[in-house]
Structure formats: structure tokens, C-alpha cells
N, C-alpha and C positions, 0 to 999 in steps of 0.2 A: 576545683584545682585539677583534677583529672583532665578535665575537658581541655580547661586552658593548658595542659602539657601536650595535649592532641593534639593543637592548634600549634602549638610552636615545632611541635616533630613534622606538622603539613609545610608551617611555611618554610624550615628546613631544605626538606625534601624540591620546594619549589625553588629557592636558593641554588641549590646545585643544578639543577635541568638551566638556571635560566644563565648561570655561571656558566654551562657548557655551553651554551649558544651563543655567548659575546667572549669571552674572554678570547687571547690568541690561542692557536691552535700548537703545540709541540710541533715540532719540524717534524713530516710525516705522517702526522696524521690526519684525516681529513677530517673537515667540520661533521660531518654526519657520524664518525669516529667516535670521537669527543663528545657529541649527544648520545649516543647509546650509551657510551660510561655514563655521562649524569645523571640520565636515567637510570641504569641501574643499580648507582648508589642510590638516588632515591629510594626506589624498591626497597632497597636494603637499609635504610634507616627507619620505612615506616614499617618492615619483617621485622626485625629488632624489636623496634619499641611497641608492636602491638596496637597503632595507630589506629589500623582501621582491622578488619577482617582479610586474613593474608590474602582468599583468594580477590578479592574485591581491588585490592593493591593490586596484585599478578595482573588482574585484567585490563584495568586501567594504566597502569604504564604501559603494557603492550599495545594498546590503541593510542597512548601516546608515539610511540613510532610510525604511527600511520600518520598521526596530525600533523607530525613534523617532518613528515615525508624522507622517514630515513628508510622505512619499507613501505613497499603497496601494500594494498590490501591481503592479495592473492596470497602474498609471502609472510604477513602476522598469521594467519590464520591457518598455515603450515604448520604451526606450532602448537595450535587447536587439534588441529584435524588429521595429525600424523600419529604414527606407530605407538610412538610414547605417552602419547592422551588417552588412546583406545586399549594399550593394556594397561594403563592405571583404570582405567574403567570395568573392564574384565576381573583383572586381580583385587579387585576389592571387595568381590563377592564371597572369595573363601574368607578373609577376615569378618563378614557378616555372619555367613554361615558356620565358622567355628566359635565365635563366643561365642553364640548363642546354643553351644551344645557341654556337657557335661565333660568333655575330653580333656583341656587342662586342666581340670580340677583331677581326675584321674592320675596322669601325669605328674601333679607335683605328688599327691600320696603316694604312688614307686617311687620318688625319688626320695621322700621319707624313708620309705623302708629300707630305701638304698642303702643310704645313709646308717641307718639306726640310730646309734644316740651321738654319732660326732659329727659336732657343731659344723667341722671343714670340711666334710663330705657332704652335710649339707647343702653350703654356700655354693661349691664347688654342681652339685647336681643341679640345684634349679638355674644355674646359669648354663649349663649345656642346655635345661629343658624348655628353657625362656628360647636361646636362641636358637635350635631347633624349629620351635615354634613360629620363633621369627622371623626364620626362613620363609615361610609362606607366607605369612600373615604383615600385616604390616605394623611397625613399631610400636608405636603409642599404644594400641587396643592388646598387644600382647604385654607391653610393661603396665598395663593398667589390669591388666586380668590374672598374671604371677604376684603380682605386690598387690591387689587382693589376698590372695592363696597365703603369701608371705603376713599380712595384717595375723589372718589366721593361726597362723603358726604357732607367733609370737605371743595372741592370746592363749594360748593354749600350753604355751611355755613360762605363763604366769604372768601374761600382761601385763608387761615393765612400762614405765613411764618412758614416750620421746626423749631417747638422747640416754637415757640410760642401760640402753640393751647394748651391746658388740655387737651382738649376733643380729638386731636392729638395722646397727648399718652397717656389717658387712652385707644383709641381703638388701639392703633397701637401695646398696650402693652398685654394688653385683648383677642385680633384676636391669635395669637401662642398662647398664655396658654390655649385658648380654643381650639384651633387644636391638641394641645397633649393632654389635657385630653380625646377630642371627641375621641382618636388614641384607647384609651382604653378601652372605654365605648362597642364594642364586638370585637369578636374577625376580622371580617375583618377591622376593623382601623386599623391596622397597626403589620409590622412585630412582634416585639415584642410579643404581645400576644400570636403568632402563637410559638414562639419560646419555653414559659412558658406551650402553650396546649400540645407541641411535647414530651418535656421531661417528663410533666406527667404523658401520656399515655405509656412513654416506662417504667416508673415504674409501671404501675398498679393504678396510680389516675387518670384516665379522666374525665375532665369538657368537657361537651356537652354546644353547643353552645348555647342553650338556658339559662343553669346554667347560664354562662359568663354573657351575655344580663341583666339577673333577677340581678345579682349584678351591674351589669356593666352600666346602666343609672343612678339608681338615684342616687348610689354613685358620677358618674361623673357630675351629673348636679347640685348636693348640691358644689358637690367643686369648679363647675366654677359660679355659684350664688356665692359662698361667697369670691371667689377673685376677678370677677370682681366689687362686690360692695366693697370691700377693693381697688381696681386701683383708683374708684373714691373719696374715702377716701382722698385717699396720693394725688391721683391730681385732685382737686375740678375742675372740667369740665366749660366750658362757656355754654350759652345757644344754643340752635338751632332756630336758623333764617326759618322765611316765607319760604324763596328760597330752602333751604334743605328738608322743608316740598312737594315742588311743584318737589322736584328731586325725593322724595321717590313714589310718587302718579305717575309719568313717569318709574318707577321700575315697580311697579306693573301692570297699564294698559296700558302703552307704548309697553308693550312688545308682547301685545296681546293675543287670547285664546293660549292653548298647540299645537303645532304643532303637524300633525300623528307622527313625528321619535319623538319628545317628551315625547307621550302617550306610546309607545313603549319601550323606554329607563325604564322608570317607571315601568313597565310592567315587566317588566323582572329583574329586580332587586327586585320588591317584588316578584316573581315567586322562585329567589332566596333565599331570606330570607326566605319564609315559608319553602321551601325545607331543607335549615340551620335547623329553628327550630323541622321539622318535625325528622329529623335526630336522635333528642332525642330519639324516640320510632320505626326509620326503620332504622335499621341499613346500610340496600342497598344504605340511603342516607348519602353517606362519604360524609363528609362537603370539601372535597377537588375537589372529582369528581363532584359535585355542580357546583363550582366555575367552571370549567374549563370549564362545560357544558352552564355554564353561558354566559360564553364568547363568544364559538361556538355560541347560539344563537342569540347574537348581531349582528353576522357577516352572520346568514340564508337569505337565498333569500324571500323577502318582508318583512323582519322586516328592515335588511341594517343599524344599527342605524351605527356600524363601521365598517370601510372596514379594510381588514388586514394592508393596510399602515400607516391609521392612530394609526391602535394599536400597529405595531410596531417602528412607531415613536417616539409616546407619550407617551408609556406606563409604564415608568420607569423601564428599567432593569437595572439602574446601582443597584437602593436599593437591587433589586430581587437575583442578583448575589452575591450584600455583604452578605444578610441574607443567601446563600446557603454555604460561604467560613468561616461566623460564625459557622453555625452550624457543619463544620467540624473541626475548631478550640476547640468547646466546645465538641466533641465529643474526640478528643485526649487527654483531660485532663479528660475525664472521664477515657477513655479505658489504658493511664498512672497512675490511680489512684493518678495524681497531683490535683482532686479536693477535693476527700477527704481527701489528704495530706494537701491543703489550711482550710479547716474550721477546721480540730484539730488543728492544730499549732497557727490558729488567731480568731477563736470563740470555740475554745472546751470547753473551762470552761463554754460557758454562756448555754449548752446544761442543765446545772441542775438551770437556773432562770426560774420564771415562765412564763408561755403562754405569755402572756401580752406584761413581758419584751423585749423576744425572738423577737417578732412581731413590739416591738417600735426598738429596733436595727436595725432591716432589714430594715425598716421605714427610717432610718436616714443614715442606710449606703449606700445604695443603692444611695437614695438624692444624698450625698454629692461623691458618686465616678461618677454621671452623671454630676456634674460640672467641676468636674475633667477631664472627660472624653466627651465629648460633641456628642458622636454620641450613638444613640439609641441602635440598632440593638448589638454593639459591647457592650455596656454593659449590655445587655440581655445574650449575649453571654458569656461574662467573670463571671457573676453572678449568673445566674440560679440556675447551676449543683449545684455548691458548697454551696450556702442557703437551695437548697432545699435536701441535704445530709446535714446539719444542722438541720431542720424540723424533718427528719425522726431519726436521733440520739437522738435529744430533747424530738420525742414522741408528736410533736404538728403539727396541720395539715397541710401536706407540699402542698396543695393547693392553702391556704393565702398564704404562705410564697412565691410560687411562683407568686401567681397574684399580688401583693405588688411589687415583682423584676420587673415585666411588667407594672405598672403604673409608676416607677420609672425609669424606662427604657426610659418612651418615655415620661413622663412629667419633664418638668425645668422650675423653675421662674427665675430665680436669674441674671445670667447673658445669654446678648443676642451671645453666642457662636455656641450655636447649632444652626444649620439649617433651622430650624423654627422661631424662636425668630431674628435670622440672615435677616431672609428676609424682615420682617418690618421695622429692628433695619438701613437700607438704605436709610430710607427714612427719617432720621432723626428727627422724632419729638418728640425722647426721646433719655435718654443719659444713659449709662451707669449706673451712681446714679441713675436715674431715677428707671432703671429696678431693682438695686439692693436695693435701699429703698422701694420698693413693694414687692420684689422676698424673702429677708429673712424673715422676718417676716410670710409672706402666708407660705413657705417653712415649716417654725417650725409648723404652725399650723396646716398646712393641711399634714404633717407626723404623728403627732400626730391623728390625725383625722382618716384616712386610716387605721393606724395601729388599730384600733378599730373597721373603719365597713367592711372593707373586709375579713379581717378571721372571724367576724361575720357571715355577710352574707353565707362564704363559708359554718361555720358550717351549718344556717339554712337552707342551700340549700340542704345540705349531699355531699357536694363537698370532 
């Protein structure tokens, strides 16, 4: 049965590509236009249904624009071989090298103590410490390494049965919303971002990493403060027990002092970061060659924090490869001129509403096409280009407009579909309603929220 639903998601996906090729074309757009959508609905129905292996997808339709001669060669493989490929390649070495060290386990035991024994400062603390974390790291491996920590906890709080704990799923709910907001908060949390700094550097807008940073904390840290204290809202928490007190206190000093490859790991990840922010004012410091020189470091004779097996075991290439078959996808609908065909046809009127309005739109569409769409990277991809040629038609700053498509890209409350939300959403201590009678509500608000302080902050920053 499986198989046969794979098969009919293939022939789908080949339904739509061959739909774009014969059908008539809208006034406007050109045939090669119209094939770059099909394919990337494709894409996006066998991303969705888990078809095949995402990166295996990403690469194969971006060589379908070669076969159907909507790009050269020279021009898919821009999409490989550029900025956005080579720092997901870099950046994926600090998420190898921090699981693999004793640090968030540390991390959440302060946040226990933080805490003490109420339940809402709990909730409240591991979702700054998730996203935090997630700042650097990339999503999945940190909501998969907190909701351990959190499994923990809850043992330890008397091992309630799935579905029967609040404090269950307030954190089990909490742990992903604060992995994708942390995704956002700079630019190495996560693809997306990278995908929002690429396109605006090849217009002539670049945000330097530090810009990102100066908006990108406390915007993310007020929005994951004000949902997880809304999670415990909607699901009033039980208390925390002696024994989860006596778990967090064996986090902290059970663990022991930092070990040398510990001190080391650290070490080199802020060596990194300053270099990031130094980039601001040396340009010799591409925030790309950073990253990659990052990496090499980790792997130097006497630091050894990873050996190259473990980086190329663990180091997620399947995302790395998707964000490289996006960015060729998003580049054929530039170079067919089917993105600027997409924002006349379905937002051209709103280019004469004001700043405000323009930015609550994005706000909300962006939202509601990553419910739709449940994977990050690919609705970074499908939305960029075409908001932020919206921005510049508008006359308002296509910087918000793009960093808005990047926190929406990689943040969702609503339903556990995505990847992140999916990993907790296994272990059942919340349900579906659950996620969705927290997730709307947060959703409307904190769109509305966003669309206010990050084209803010862009302007104040001169982004």
C-alpha cells in the first residue's frame, strides 16, 4: 500500500510538469514560466508526501530544468555551487560538534534551577534555551536533543502516561516553536535565512550578519517569551516534583567540569562568530569562507573536536542538498521572469497600500502557505523572489519583506506537519487540537507582531 501511494504521489508530480508544458500559457507568461511552476509544484507535492528522499527530489527536478531547457547547465548548478550551499556546508559542522558534547544537557539543568519548582518558568526557560541554541544549530538536531532533556524531565516528574501530563505538552509543544523561531534569530540557524541574505545581496540590499543578529535576538526571544507563556495558558501545567528537582541538579553537576574537546568545540564556534560579526567592517571575512574554515578547524590536529566521519555521517546533507535544488528552482523563476509574472497577477494591486499594510500581507501569507506547505527551505524558495519584487515595486523595504519570508519560512505553530513540530508530535503528549488551539491564536498574533518589529528594526538598522 505504501509503495502504491508513492507511485500515485510520482505520477502526480509528473501530471503537473507535463500539465505545464501543454496547457495554454496565462497572458504573460512565458512557456518556460509556467514550467518552472510545474516543476515546483512537483517538488513540492513529492516534499510533502515524503515520496522519495527530499534531497534526491531537490536534485532531480533541478536537472529537470536543464532537460527542459528552462536553464543551462552553467545556471542550475549556480544553485549548487554558490554562497548558500557552501554555508550550509560549513554550518553544519557546529550542529555535529555540539550534540555531540555534554553542553545542552547542562543548559537545560540551569534552566531547572532557574525555574525551581514552577511549572511556567520552566516552559518558559527551555524554550529561550532551545532557541538560543537554535540559533547556531540547526532545527531538527536541537528540537531532537531539548525533547530528549524534556523526556527526562517528565520521567523524573513521575512518568505520566502520553497525553496525560500539561506540563507534557506544554514542553513538548514549546521545544519546536522555539527550535524554529531560534532557526531565525541569525543567520546560521538555519537555511532559510541564508536563502532571504542570497537574494538580497544579488539585488544590491545586503544584510551583514551582524544587522541580522541586532534584529534577530530579541525579536525571537520576545516571540518565544510570549508563546511559551500562551502554551501554558491553554494547558495549565502540573507541578514539578523533589525528584525532577534532584534530575536537574545531576544535569548540571553530574556532568562534570568541561572536558579539553569541549573547551575547544566552544572555542571555535565563538572564533566563528566574532569573525561572522567582524565581517561587518572586513570584507576578507565572507561570512561563507568563515563557516567552511570553521569546520576545517574542528577537524585540525589537536583540536580533533570531529573527525571527517563523524561530519560526514551526521552532518545533514540531505537539508544541504535540498537548499542547493531550491535555490535553483528559485532562480528559474527569476531568470523566466514567472516571479515577477506571480506578484502582478496575485499581489499587484496591493503595491499602492501602505508600508504597514504591505508588510501585515506578507505577514500572513507567507504564515499560511507554510501550513500549507510544510517544509521550510521550499517555501523560502517558492517566496522570496516574488515578495521581495513586491517590496521593490511597492517602494518599501525589500529587506523586512524578505526577512518576514525567512521567519515564516522556518517558523509554524499550528499544526504538527513540519519536521520539527513532527518530532515531538511522536511522542504523544499532545494532539493535534492541542497544537491547534495554541498554534492559531499565537499565529494571528505574533504575524501581526513581526510584521511591525522587523521592518522596524530593518529600517533602524539601515538594512
Amino acid at each position: 500500500m505504501k509503495s502504491q501511494r508513492k507511485f500515485l504521489f510520482l505520477l502526480l508530480a509528473a501530471a503537473l510538469i507535463l500539465l505545464s508544458s501543454f496547457l495554454p500559457c496565462p497572458e504573460g507568461l512565458t512557456r518556460a514560466g509556467m514550467q518552472s511552476f510545474g516543476i515546483i509544484l512537483a517538488a513540492i507535492v513529492l516534499w510533502v508526501t515524503e515520496t522519495m528522499n527530499m534531497a534526491v527530489t531537490g536534485i532531480f527536478m533541478a536537472t529537470l530544468l536543464v532537460f527542459m531547457k528552462i536553464l543551462s547547465p552553467g545556471d542550475m548548478f549556480k544553485g549548487f555551487g554558490g554562497s548558500v550551499f557552501f554555508f550550509m556546508v560549513g554550518t553544519m559542522s557546529i550542529t555535529t560538534a555540539m550534540a555531540s558534547t555534554t553542553i545542552p544537557t547542562r543548559i537545560a539543568g540551569m534552566i531547572m534551577q532557574w525555574a525551581k519548582k514552577s511549572p511556567r518558568k520552566l516552559v518558559v526557560g527551555f524554550g529561550i534555551g532551545t532557541a538560543l541554541l537554535s540559533s547556531i544549530m540547526s532545527n531538527i538536531p536541537t528540537c531532537a536533543l531539548f525533547a530528549s532533556l524534556g523526556l527526562a524531565v517528565l520521567k523524573a516528574n513521575g512518568d505520566p502516561k502520553p497525553g496525560a501530563s500539561n506540563l507534557g505538552k506544554c514542553l513538548m509543544i514549546a521545544i519546536p516553536a522555539a527550535s524554529v523561531v531560534g532557526g531565525y534569530m541569525t543567520p546560521a540557524g538555519g537555511p532559510t535565512n541564508i536563502i532571504a541574505m542570497n537574494y538580497l545581496a544579488e539585488i544590491g540590499r545586503p544584510v551583514t550578519f551582524l544587522k541580522w543578529m541586532i534584529q534577530g535576538y530579541p525579536i525571537g526571544l520576545v516571540v518565544i517569551v510570549l508563546v511559551s507563556l500562551w502554551i501554558t495558558f491553554v494547558h495549565k501545567p502540573e507541578d514539578i516534583s523533589d525528584e525532577a528537582m534532584r534530575e536537574a541538579e545531576k544535569m548540571v553537576h553530574g556532568a562534570g567540569p568541561l572536558t579539553a574537546r569541549e573547551k575547544k568545540a566552544l572555542a571555535v564556534i565563538a572564533a566563528m562568530f566574532v569573525a561572522w560579526i567582524a565581517s561587518s567592517w572586513v570584507p576578507v571575512l565572507n561570512t561563507t569562507c568563515v563557516a567552511l574554515m570553521g569546520t576545517c578547524l574542528f577537524m585540525f590536529p589537536g583540536i580533533e573536536v570531529l573527525s571527517w566521519q563523524e561530519y560526514s555521517q551526521k552532518g545533514g546533507w540531505d537539508a544541504t542538498f535540498m537548499v542547493g535544488s531550491v535555490g535553483a528552482l528559485a532562480d528559474a523563476t527569476l531568470a523566466t521572469g514567472a516571479a515577477k509574472w506571480l506578484i502582478t497577477v496575485t499581489l499587484g494591486g496591493a503595491t499602492h497600500w501602505p508600508a504597514f499594510a504591505i508588510f501585515l500581507l506578507i505577514s500572513f501569507l507567507v504564515c499560511c502557505i507554510h501550513i500549507l506547505i510544510p517544509s521550510g527551505p521550499a517555501v523560502a524558495g517558492l517566496a522570496v523572489v516574488p515578495i521581495v519584487e513586491l517590496a521593490v515595486l511597492a517602494n518599501i523595504n525589500p529587506a523586512g519583506a524578505a526577512i518576514l519570508v525567512s521567519f515564516w519560512s522556518a517558523v509554524t505553530f499550528v499544526l504538527p506537519t513540519d519536521a520539527v513540530p513532527m518530532f515531538t508530535y511522536k511522542f504523544k503528549y499532545y494532539s493535534f487540537s492541542d497544537m491547534v488551539r495554541t498554534g492559531v491564536p499565537a499565529s494571528i498574533f505574533v504575524a501581526v507582531l513581526v510584521a511591525i518589529l522587523i521592518p522596524g528594526a530593518c529600517a533602524l538598522l539601515g538594512c
